[in-house]
N, C-alpha and C positions, 0 to 999 in steps of 0.2 A: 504494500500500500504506500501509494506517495506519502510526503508531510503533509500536505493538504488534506489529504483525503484522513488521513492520522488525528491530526489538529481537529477535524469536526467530527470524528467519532466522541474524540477526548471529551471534548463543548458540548456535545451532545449528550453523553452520561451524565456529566457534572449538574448540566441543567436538571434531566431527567430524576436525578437522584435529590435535586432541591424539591423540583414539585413533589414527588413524592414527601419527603421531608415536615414540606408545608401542611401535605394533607395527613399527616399523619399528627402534628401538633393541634391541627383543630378537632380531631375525631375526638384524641388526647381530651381536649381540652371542656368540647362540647358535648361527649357522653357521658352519661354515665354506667358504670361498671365496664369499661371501654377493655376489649381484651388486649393482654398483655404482650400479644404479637407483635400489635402497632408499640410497645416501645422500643424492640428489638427493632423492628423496621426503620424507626426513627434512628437510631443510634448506628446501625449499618448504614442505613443511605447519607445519613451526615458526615460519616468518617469517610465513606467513597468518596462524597463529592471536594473532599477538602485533598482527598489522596489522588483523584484526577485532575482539580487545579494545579499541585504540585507537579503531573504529568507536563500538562500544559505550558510550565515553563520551562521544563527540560527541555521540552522539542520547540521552542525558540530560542532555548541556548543554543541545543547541539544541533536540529536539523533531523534529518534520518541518518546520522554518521554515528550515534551511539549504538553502539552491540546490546546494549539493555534494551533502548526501545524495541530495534532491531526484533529482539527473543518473546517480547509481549503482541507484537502485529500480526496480521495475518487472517484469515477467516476463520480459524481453531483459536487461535490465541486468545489470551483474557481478556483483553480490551475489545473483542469485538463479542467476545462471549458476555462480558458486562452491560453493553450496549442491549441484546438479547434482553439479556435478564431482568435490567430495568424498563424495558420496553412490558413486557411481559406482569409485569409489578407493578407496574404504573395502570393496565390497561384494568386491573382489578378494581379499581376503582370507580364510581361511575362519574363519567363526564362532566355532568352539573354538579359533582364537589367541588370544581377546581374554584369557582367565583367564592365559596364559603369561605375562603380560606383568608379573603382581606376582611371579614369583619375583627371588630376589635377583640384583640387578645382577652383584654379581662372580661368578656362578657361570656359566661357560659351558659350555655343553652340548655334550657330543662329537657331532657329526650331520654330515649331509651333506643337499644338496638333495634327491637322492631319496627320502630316508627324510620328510623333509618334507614331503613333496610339492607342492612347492614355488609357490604359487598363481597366480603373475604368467603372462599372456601380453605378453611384453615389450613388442609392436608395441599391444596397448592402454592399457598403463599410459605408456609412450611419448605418445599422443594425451590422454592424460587431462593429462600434466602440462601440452603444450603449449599446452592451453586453461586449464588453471590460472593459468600465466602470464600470458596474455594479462588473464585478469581483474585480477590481480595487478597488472601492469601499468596497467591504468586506472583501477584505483582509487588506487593511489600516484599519478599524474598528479594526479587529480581532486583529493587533498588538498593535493600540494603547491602547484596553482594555488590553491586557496583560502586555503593561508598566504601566499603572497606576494600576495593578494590584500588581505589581510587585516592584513599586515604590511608597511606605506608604507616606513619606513624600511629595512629587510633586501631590499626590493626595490631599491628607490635605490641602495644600497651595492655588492649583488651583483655580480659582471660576470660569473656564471653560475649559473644555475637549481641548490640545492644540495639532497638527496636525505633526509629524515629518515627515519629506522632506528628500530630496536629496537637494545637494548644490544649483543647477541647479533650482529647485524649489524653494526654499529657496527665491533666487537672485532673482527671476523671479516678485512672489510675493512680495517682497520688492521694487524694481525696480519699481512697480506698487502704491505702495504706496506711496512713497514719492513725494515731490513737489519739494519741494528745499531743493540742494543737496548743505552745506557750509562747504564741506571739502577743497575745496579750499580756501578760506578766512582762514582757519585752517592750511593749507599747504604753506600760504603765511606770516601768525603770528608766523611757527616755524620758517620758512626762517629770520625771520627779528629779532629771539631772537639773542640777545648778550650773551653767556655764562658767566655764575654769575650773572646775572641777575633775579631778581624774585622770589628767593629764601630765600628771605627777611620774605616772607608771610607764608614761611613754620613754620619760629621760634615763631611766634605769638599765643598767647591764645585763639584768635579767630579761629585760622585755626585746633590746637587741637581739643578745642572743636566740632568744623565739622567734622573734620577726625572719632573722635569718636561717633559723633549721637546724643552728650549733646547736641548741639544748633543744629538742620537738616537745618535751611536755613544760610549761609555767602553774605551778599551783598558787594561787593565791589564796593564802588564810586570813584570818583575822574572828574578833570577839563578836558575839551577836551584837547586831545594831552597829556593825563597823560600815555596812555602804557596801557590802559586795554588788549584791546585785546591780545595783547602781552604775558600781565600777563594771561590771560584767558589761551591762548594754555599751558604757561606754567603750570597752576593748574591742566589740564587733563594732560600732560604727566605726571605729579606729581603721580597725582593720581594712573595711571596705573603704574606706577613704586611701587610705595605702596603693591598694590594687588599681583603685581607679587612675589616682595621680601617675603612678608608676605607668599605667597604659598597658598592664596586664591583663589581658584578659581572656587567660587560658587558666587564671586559679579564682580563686571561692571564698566565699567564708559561711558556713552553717553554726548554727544555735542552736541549745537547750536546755531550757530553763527547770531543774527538778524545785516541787515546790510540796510544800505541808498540803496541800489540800487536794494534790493529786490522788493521797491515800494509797501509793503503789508503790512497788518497786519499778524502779524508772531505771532499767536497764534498757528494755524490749521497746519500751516509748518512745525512747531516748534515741534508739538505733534506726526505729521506725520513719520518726520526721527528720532526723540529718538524712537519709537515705531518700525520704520522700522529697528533702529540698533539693539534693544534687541533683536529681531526678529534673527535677522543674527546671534550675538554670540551664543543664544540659540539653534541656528537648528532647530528652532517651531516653529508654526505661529499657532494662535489663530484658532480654529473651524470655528466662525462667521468671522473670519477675512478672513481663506479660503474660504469661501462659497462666500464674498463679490467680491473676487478677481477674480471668474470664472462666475460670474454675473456683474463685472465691476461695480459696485456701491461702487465710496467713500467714505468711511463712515464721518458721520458728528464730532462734537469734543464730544456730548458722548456717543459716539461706542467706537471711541478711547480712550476714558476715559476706557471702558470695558477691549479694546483687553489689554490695558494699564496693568489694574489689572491683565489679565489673564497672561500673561508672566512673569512680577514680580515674578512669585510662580515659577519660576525655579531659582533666584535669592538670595542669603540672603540678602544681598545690592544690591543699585547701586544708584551709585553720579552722578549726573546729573550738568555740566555747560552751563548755556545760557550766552552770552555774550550779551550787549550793547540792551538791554531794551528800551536806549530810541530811536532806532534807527528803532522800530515797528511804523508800521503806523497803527491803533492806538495803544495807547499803553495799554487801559484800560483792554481790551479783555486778553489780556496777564498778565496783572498782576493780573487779576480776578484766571486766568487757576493756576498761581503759588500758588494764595491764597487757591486756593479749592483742590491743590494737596496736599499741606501742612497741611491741616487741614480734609483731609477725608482718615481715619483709614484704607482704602484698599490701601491707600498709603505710611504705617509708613515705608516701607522698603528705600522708597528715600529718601536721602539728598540732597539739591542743593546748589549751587553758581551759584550765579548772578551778574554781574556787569552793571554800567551805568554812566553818568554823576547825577548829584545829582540834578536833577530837582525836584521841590515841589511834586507834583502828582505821581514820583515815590517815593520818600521819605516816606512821607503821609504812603503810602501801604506798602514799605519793613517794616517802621519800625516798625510795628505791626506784623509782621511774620517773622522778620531777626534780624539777630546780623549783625551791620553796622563797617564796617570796611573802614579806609578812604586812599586814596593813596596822603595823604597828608603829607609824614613825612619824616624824615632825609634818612631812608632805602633807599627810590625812587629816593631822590637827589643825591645818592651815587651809584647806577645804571645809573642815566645818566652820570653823571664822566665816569665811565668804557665806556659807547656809545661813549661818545664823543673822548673817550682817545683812541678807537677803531677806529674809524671814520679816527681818524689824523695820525695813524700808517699805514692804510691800502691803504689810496688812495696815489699814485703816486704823485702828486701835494704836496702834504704836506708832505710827506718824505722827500722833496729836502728844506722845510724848517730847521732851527736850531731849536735843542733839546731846548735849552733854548725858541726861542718865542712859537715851539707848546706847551710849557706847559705855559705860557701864555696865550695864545690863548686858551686852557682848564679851565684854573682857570677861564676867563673872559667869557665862554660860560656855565661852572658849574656855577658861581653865579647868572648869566641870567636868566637861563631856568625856575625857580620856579615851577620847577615838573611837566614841558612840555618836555617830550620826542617827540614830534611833534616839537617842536620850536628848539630844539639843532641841531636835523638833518636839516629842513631848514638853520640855520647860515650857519650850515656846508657847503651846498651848496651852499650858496650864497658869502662867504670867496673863496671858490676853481674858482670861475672867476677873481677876485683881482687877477692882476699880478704883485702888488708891493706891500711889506711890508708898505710900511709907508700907504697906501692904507685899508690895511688888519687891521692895528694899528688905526686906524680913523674907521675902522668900529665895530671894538670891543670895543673902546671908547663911540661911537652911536647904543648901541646895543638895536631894538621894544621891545618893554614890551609886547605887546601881539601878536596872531598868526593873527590879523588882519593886523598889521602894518609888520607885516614881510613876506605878501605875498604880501603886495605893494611893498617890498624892492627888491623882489624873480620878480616882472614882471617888473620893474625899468630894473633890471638885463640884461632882454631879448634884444637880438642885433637886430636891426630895421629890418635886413633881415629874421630873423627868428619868424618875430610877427606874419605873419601869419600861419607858418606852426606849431608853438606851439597852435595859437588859435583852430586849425583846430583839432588837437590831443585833445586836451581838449573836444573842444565842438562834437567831432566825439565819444568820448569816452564815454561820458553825454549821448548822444543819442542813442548810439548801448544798453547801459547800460537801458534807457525807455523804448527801444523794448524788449529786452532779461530778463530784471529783473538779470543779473548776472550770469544767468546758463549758457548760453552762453560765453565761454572764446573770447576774441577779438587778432585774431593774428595780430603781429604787420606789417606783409607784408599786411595784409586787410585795416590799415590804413593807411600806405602806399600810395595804390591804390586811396583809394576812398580820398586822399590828391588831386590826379591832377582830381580824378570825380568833385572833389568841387571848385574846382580853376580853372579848363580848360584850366591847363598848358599840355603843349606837351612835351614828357624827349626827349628831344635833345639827338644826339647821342655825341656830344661834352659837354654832360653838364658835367661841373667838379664834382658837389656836389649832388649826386641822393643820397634822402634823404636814409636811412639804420637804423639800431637799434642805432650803437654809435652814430650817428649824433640827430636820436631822445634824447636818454638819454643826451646827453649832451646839448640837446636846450631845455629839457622838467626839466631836473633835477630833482628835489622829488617833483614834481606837479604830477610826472606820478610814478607806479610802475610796471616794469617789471618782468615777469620769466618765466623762462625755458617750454618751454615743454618736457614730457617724452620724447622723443626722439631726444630733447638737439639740433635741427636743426632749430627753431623759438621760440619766443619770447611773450606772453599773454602778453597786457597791460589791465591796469585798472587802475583810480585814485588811488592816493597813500594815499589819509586818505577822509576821512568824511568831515573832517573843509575845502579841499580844493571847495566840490561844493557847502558847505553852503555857503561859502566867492562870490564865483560866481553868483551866486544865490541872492545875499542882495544887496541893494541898498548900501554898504558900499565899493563896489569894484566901484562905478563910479566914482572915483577920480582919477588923478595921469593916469600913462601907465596903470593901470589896466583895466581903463575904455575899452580899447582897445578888452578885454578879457571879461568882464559882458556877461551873457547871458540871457536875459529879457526873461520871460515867452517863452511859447511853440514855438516862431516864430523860433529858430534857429533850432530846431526840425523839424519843419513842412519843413524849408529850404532844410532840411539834406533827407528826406524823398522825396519831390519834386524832386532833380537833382538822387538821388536814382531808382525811377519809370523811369523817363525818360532816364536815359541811359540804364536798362534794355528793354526798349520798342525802343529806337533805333540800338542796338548792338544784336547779333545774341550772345544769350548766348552760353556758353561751359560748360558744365556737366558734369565732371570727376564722370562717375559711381560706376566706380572699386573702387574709393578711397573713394565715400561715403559706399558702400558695406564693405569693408575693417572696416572702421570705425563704422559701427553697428554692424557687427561681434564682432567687441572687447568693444561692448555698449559705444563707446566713441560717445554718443548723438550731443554733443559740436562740434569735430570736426567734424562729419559729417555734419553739415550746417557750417563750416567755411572750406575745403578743398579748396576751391579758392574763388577767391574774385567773379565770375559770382555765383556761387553757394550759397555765402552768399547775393548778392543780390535778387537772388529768395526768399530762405528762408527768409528774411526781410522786401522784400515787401508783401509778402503773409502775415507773423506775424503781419504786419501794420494795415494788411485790418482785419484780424480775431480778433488782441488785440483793436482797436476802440479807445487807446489812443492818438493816433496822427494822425490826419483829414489831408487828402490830399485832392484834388480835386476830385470829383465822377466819370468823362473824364477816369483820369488816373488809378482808380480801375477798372472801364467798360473794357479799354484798357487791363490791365494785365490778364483779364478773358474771354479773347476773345480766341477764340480754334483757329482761323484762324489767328493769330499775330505768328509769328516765335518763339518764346519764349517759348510758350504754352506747346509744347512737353517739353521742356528742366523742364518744371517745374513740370508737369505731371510726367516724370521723376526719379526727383530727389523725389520727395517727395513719389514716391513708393519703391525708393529705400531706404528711411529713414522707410518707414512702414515694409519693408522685416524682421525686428526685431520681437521677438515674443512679446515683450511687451514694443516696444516703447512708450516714455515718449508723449501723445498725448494733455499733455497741452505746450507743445514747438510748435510741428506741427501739424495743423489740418491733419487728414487722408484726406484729399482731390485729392487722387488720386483712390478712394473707387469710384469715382464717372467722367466716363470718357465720352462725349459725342463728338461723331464723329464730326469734322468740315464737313461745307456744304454748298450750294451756298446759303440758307437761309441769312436772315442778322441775324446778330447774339446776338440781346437785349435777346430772352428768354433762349440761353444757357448762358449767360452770368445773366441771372436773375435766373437761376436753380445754379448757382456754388454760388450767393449771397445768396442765401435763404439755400445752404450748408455751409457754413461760417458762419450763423445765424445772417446775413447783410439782414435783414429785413426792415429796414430804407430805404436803396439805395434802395432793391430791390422793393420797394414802390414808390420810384421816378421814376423809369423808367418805372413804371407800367401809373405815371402818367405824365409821361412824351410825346412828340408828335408823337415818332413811337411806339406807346404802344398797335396799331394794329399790328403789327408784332409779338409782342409775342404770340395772341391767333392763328394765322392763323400757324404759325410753325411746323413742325414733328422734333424733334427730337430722336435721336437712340444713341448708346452706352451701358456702362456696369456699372452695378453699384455694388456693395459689399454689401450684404444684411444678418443680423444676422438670421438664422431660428432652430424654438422649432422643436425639433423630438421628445423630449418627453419635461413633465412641467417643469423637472429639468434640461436637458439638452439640449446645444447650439451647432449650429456649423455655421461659416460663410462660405457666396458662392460668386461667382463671376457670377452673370446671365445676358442677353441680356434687353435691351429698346428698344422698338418703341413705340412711341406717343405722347403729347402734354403735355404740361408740367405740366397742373392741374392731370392726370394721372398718370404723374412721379410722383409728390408726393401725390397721392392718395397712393398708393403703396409702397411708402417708410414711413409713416409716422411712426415715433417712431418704425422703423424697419430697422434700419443702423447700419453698425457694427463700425460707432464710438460713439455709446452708446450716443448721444447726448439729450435723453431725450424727453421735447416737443418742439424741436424747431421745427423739422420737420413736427410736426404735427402744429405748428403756420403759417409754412410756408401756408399749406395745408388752412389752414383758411381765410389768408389776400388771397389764389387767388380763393375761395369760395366768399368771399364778393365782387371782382372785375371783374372775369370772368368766372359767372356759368352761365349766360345765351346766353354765347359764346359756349357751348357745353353740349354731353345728360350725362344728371345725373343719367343713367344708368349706361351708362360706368365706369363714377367715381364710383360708388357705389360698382362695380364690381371690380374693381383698389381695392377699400380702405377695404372691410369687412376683410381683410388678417387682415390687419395690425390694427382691431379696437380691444380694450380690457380696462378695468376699473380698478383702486386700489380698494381695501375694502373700504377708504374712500373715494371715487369719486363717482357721480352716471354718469347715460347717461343723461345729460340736455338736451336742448335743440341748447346750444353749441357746443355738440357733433356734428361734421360734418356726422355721419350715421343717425342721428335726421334732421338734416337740408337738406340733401340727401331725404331722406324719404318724407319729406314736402314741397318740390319742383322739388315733381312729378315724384322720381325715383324709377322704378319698382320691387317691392323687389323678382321678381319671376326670373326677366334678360333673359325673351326672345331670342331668337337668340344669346346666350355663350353656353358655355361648360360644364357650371353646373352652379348652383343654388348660390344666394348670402348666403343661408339659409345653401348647403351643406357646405360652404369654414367656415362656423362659427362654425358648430357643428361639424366640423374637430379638431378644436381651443378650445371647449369647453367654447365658448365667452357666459356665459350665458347671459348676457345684450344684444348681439348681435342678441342672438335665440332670446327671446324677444321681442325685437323691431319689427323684421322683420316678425316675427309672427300677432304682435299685427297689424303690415299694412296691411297684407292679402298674408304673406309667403304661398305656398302650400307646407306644409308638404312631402306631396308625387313626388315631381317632380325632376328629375334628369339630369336636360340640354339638350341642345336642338342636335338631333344628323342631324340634316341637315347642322351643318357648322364644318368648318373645327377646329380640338383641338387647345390648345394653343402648340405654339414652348417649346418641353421640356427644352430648356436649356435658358428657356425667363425666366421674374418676375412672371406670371402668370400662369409656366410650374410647378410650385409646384402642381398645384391642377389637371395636367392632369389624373390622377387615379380615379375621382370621376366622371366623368361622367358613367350619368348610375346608378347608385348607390342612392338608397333611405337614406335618412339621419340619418334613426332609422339604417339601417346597415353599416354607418359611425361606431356607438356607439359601435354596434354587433362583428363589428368584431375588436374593439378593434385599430383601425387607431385614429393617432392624429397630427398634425402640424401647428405651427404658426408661425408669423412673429412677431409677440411682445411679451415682457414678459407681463403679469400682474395675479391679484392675482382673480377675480372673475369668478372664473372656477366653472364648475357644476360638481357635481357626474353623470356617464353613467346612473344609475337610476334614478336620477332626469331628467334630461334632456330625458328620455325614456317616463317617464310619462310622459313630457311634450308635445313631440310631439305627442304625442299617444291620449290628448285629443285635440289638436288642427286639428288632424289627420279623 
């Protein structure tokens, strides 16, 4: 094919694969219960069309003189196979969508499928993608060999073949990777730099030597409330300020901030976003790392020690800061990961810095891998002078005093501080309530020697009316902070609210004083720290340092007014959590949809479970039930999972509205909208035992099993939809959205280890505990018939007797299934389950039998409408003609000839 004729095949996809695109955002956007085809369609034809533009300017770079275009042209080749496929994809559509497609975005249209009529025949738009891909596939191949082909040095470097994206991919993939995201704690250390400051560290022989790679690791220590972290944001902007002036720009610099309110070991996190970042500046993502991300498997810490290597090789450097070491729970884990990066050779291109308090255990370890640098010196003391001289110029309050005592008042708060930048801004605060000099001159006379005694001095402070609404802000903030781990930002209109949830005060319409941000700041002071949101219209709170919940926290705050404030182990938690559940289950929640939609459109995760305060209480008590950290009564989880409680919608809801994302963050929200069962005049213990055993609340959902109405779970029908991952081929996935009816051992026969939120075995656990409680409640046929979808082995797994198709089999269920639609034997050798042929074999499968045609098929668009095609159908021409589909990944698949022979003697 000429370049002309080339160039308008190219034009011609790219287009073809927009409008597709387009019509697949408004189906998206304007149906409801929209199947979950169109988001894979979307997310395929958008990466084509951005991977055919880049086509496009190859061949006005090169012309038809590149060997790659060369190997993709042709009437076989992918590009014109592509052209096909989206011609074909496109035509599924009907003609008068295409005009829908400019009405306004936020307007969603009340419809339904029917009324649509809805254009897709699944099982061909199914085949269309699967050869989409395939083209896809060779054409990404074709260019990446021709960069590494092309690029000597990135090949050298590499120690694995690395994947170049679109932005959009890129994000996508990265977004997926990470855990914890601490650019805010980063965004909140530049907020709180003092200019001149920090800059102390640059003129040191210590930090040369780093800068230059003589010494690769800088520890920097120092006492709580010394300014690390402070110092930290300042050594990465440093740093990139370096690279930039220098004109480097083949090195990097990545961040990570461990912090108290992570509540983890920040080893895996830690390794997770430096990996996620290189990733981003690079524009490449690791081969194994894509593969992992469209298989949903996270990788453990050494994969990412891998992907680690493999990115590096687009790098000459890159300086790596973690901040606050000791602030990892544990801490071992991590200081192992520093030690073994530092000392293994596929890593000589990093340098790091780290800082910490100087505890023995990390000592111990930096100083055998670190140049220790201490923030114990005049430098430091001479930056909090400038804080504090800053501090007294700025507030309004201390302008009105005379030049002459605020520098007094500096000198006597510079001698104080002894290299606690935490202690100087506390006086500060606790000075600006003194309303009299001779007051203020008594207090810098008696000024705490430590930051213990100066947050008794700091709750002394607090006006008797305001004890409790400070307690409240504290201990509401501690607790939003155990649920969320931190990624969750806390607006300050949310505590607010849940000020009169906890207090059960009513706001008066004459109240004079409805609390607000200045009223907080000015009763919270620097216990709390505020900022901005982008869009400058509310306010994020969060403790303002570390020492203030360690102090809460110790038996050192029960003295004095502080005691007032102590929050002894989990009980103010559980408190918080209690009056939490019960005002969502008395109050008809409100679910501003548009503004959670709004808000995952622009991947702001955060706010969308904070867009109002009903909305964050859903999201919190659902995180409550799923995180297992903070035990509420079982009443009050049964209550929240009940379909027929008013709320139920609202949360059902919202949490489809956080999944409408193509790769939301799904360790924040369980996908628990994946999974929707109709309310009914039923009572309602086993749908509420089906959403527990989706939570992988196995405990409860144990209890209620032995609990007194525990005959009602087995006697129930329930119906609904559930969201199910299914193989059309070994390498590729697509999720659906399909019908239930039946009992609940059936549901998860059927679902087991085949949910599209990738949850592993839990589902299949579930399947087990209502195996050993309620299989002689019903025929194990049925189940049998439910579960061979979804059975499949690792390479290192066998089929035990564990195995529920083992324990199925051995009590008594028929492996031939009688009166179905087809054979337990046909649905496996679909799947290529060889452990599954096997088994069912070895019980007395007939080979030859193909369902029974006296009853009616299954509902095509049910769980069990996957396999409506094989009725009728001998299982050796299952193989023949080359059909395959599963409900689970795993890896002990048969060759068609093995499994040929196999039937063939059992036959």
């Amino acid at each position: 094919m000429d370049p002309i004729s080339l160039t308008a095949s190219i034009i011609a996809v790219a287009q073809g694969a927009d409008r597709i695109a387009q019509l697949c955002r408004y189906y998206i956007g304007a149906v409801d219960d929209y199947p979950r085809d169109l988001r894979t369609i979307l997310i395929e034809t958008s990466t084509l069309k951005a991977l055919f533009e880049n086509l496009g300017f190859l061949i006005e770079s090169d012309g038809d003189s590149s060997p790659m275009l060369k190997s993709l042209d042709g009437g076989e080749g992918p590009i014109a196979g592509c052209q096909r496929t989206i011609s074909e994809l496109e035509f599924l559509f009907p003609t008068s969508s295409a005009n829908t497609t400019q009405t306004t975005k936020r307007k969603r249209v009340k419809t339904t499928l029917a009324q649509l009529a809805w254009p897709f025949r699944q099982e061909k738009a199914r085949a269309l993608l699967g050869q989409l891909v395939q083209h896809k596939t060779t054409i990404n191949t074709a260019i990446s060999s021709d960069a590494l082909r092309d690029i000597k040095e990135i090949r050298r470097d590499l120690g694995a073949v690395c994947r170049m994206l679109s932005a959009l991919e890129t994000w996508d993939v990265c977004t997926w990777l990470e855990h914890t995201d601490p650019s805010n704690i980063h965004n909140k250390a530049v907020a709180d730099y003092e200019q001149g400051t920090g800059d102390w560290i640059t003129r040191t022989p210590e930090w040369s030597n780093w800068m230059k790679s003589t010494d690769r690791c800088l520890w920097v220590h120092g006492i709580p409330g010394a300014g690390k972290t402070v110092l930290a944001s300042f050594a990465i902007r440093q740093v990139i300020r370096d690279l930039k002036e220098s004109g480097d720009a083949n090195s990097t610099c990545a961040y990570y901030y461990c912090h108290h309110a992570h509540n983890q070991d920040e080893a895996v996190p830690a390794l997770r976003w430096i990996v996620s970042q290189l990733c981003g500046v690079a524009r490449r993502v690791p081969q194994p790392l894509y593969e992992a991300y469209h298989l949903r498997r996270l990788p453990n810490i050494e994969e990412l020690l891998q992907h680690l290597e493999s990115i590096l090789g687009h790098f000459a450097s890159v300086s790596i800061v973690i901040d606050a070491l000791d602030e990892s729970q544990s801490r071992e884990t991590l200081l192992r990961l520093i030690r073994d990066i530092l000392g293994d050779p596929r890593f000589v291109k990093i340098r790091l810095l780290a800082t910490s308090r100087q505890y023995s255990d990390i000592e111990r370890e930096m100083l055998s891998i670190a140049t220790p640098l201490s923030m114990s010196n005049s430098f430091v003391d001479e930056d909090i002078r400038r804080v504090i001289a800053a501090g007294l110029k700025s507030n309004p309050i201390f302008q009105q005093w005379p030049a002459a005592f605020r520098t007094e008042v500096e000198g006597a708060l510079s001698s104080g501080a002894k290299g606690m930048f935490r202690w100087a801004v506390c006086q500060l605060d606790v000075l600006r309530r003194l309303k009299h000099q001779n007051r203020v001159r008594e207090a810098i006379k008696n000024l705490p020697e430590t930051l213990d005694e100066t947050y008794e001095r700091m709750f002394s402070c607090i006006a008797p009316e305001d004890v409790d609404l400070v307690r409240h802000c504290l201990w509401w903030t501690m607790f939003h902070n155990a649920v969320w781990d931190s990624e969750v930002l806390l607006p300050t209109q949310v505590l607010i609210d849940t000020y009169y949830l906890m207090t059960g005060k009513e706001l008066a319409d004459d109240e004079p004083l409805v609390p607000n941000l200045e009223i907080l700041k000015d009763s919270c002071g620097c216990l709390l720290s505020f900022q901005a949101t982008d869009e400058n219209d509310d306010f994020n709170v969060s403790l303002a340092h570390y020492t203030v919940r360690e102090y809460l926290e110790s038996s050192r705050s029960s003295t004095g007014q502080s005691r007032l404030f102590t929050r002894n182990g989990k009980a103010p938690h559980i408190e918080a959590a209690t009056a939490l559940f019960n005002q969502l289950l008395e109050l008809e929640a409100e679910v501003d949809v548009r503004a959670i939609e709004t808000c995952v459109e622009d991947r702001d995760y955060s706010g969308a479970i904070t867009v109002n305060t009903s909305t964050y209480r859903l999201f919190t008590s659902l995180r409550i039930v799923s995180q297992r950290e903070i035990e509420v009564r079982p009443s009050l989880i049964f209550d929240l999972l009940d379909p027929r409680k008013p709320h139920f919608r609202h949360l059902i809801s919202a949490v489809e509205e956080f999944w409408r994302g193509i790769i939301p963050p799904d360790h924040l929200v369980p996908e628990f909208s994946s999974l929707v069962l109709t309310p009914s005049d039923d009572p309602p213990e086993a749908a509420v035992m089906a959403y527990l055993f989706w939570l992988n609340r196995l405990d409860l959902a144990g209890e209620l099993m032995r609990g007194p109405e525990s005959a009602r779970i087995w006697e129930a029908q329930l119906s609904g939809r559930v969201e199910i991952t299914v193989w059309y081929k070994p390498d590729a996935w697509i999720e659906e959205l399909r019908n239930f009816s039946g009992n609940i051992v059936e549901l998860f026969a059927c679902l087991s280890r085949s949910t599209a939120t990738f949850s592993g075995n839990e589902t299949l656990e579930a399947l087990k505990l209502l195996l050993d409680h309620g299989l002689d409640r019903f025929d194990p046929t049925s189940i049998l018939v439910h579960f061979i979808g979804t059975h499949g082995h690792w390479k290192d797994e066998a089929c035990s007797r564990d195995c529920p198709l083992q324990r199925l089999l051995s009590m008594g269920a028929d492996p031939n299934a009688p009166g179905y639609p087809c054979t337990p034997l046909q649905i496996a050798v679909l799947a290529r389950d060889l452990d599954g042929i096997q088994a069912l074999l070895q019980a007395g499968a007939n080979p030859s039998a193909t369902g029974s045609t006296e009853v009616k098929d299954w509902e095509e668009d049910g769980v069990l409408g996957l396999f409506c095609g094989l009725r009728g159908v001998k299982p050796i021409d299952i193989l023949r003609a080359g059909k395959f589909l599963a409900m689970v990944e795993f890896e002990r698949k048969a060759e068609d000839d093995e499994l040929a022979s196999l039937l063939s003697i059992r036959g």
